[in-house]
N, C-alpha and C positions, 0 to 999 in steps of 0.2 A: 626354797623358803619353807620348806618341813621342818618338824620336831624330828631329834635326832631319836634314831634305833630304841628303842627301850622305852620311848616314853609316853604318859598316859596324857599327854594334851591331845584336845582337838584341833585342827589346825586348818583353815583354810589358805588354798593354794595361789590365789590372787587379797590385792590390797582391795577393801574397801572405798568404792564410788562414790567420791563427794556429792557428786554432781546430781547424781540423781533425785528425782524428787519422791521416791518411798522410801526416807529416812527411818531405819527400822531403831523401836525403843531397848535390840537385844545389842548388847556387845558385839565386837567383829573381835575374835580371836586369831591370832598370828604366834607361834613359836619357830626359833630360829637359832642358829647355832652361832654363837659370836665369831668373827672372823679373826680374832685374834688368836684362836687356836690355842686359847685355855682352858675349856670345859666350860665355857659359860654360855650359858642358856639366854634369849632375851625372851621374855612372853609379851607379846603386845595388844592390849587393849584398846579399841576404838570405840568410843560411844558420842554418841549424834543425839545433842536433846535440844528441842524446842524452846526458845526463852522471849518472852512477852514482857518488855520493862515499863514502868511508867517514870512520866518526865520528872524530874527532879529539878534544882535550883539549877542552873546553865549547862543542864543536860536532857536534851531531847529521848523521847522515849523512841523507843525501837522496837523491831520484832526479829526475831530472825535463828540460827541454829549454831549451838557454839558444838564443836567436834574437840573430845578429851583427847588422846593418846596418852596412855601409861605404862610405860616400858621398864617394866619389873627384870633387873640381871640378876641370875640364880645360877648356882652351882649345879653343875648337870647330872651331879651325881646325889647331891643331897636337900635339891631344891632350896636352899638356905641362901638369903641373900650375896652376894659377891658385888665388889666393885667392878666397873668397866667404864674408860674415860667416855662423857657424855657424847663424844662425835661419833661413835655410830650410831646408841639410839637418835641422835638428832638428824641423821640422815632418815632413819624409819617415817620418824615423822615428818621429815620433807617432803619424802617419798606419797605420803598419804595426802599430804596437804597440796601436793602436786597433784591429785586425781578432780581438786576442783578447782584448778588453775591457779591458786597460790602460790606463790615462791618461798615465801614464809607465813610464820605465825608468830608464837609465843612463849619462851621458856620459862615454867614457872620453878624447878627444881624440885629437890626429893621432897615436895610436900603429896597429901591431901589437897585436890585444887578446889574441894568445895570448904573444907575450913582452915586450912594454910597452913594445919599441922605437918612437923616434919617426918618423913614415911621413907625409912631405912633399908635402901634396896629397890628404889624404883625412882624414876625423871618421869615429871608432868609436861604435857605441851598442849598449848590451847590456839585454835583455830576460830572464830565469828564470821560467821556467814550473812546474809541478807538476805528476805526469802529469795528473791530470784537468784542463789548461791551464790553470788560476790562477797569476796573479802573486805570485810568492812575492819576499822579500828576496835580497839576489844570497850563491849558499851562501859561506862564507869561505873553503873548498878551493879553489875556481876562482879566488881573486882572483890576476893578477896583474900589475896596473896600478889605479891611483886608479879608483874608479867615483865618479861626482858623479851624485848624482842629478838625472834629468830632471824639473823639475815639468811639472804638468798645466798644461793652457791657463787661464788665472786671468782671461782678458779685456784679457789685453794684445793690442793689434793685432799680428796674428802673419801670416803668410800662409797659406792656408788649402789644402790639396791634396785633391783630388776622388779619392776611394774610388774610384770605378766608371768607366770609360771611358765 
């Protein structure tokens, strides 16, 4: 799960721990070489932020941590966006979303997931937590783009990404 030969990312070697409770405010950066053996790059973004909502009309307030995943696919030789069909980033993000026992989350698509604009050359996916890190429903105060829900792995041949370095 390295950035391939040549390149100027930094990269850590394990996914980012849901689970734990020193949710840090920096990005967890990941680059990876697409398995499809085209030169395509994935850079993957994890950010963990604290969200505090107050109740609304037939929506209870909540508190709890939503985790982003933004999975930017780049040309590996010119860092310039490339297409890559969304089922392996959607595994990355299983894969993270499985470090705090989720099966799924949220596909928002090539937006911006804070203002729904569309963002050419990267998949959103969103995660909501509770503080004691359970999967909760995504609160209805934060929505502001389509969330489609991510199903769990049903047995369809998916590609499979390694937890642990």
């Amino acid at each position: 799960m390295s950035a391939r030969p040549g390149s100027n990312l930094t990269t850590d070697a394990a996914l980012p721990s849901l689970a734990t409770d020193d949710a840090s405010a920096a990005p967890h950066i990941l680059a990876a070489a697409a398995r499809t053996g085209t030169d395509i790059e994935l850079r993957i973004h994890t950010f963990i932020t604290r969200f505090d909502v107050a109740a609304e009309q037939w929506f209870p307030a909540t508190v709890g941590f939503v985790v982003t995943v933004i999975v930017h696919t780049v040309d590996a030789g010119t860092g310039g966006p490339r297409y890559l069909p969304p089922a392996e980033p959607a595994e990355w993000a299983r894969a993270i979303f499985s470090t705090a026992g989720a099966a799924h989350g949220y596909f928002l698509g090539a937006v911006d997931p804070n203002t729904g604009t569309h963002r050419r050359g990267q998949l959103a996916y969103r995660l909501y937590l509770d503080t004691d890190r359970q999967a909760i429903p995504v609160p209805r105060q934060l929505v502001t783009c389509p969330h489609y829900l991510l199903p769990g792995l049903d047995g369809r041949a998916e590609i499979t990404i390694p937890t642990t370095a």
